[in-house]
Structures are given as structure tokens and as C-alpha cells.
DRENZA-54578 format. One record per residue (C-alpha): residue in one letter; z, y, x. Coordinates in steps of 0.2 Angstrom, whole numbers, plus 5000, padded with zeros to 4 digits. Example, Ala and Ser with C-alpha at 12.3 -4.5 7.8 and 13.67 -1.06 7.14 Angstrom:
A503949785062
S503649955068
This chain:
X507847384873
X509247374883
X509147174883
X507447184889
X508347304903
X509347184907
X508147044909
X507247154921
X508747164931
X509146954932
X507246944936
X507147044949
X509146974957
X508146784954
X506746844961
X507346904976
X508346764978
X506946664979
X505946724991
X507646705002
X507546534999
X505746515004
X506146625018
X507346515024
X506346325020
X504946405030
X506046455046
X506946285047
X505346205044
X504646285060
């Protein structure tokens, strides 16, 4: 259970990153 916690945890910090990085293509992009 707590594994499974943890994964939640790296998921959301990766998914978060890449929406910054998305973000980020699409402003130098414009």
C-alpha cells in the first residue's frame, strides 16, 4: 500500500513536470 502511495506521489511530480515542459516548447514556439 504504501508503494502504491509512493507511485502516486512520483507520478503526479512527473506529471507536473511535464506539463512545464510543454508549457515551455509551446511559448518558445510562438
Amino acid at each position: 500500500m504504501e508503494c502504491h502511495k509512493m507511485f502516486l506521489v512520483v507520478y503526479s511530480c512527473f506529471a507536473k513536470v511535464q506539463l512545464m515542459t510543454s508549457s515551455e516548447t509551446a511559448t518558445k514556439s510562438i
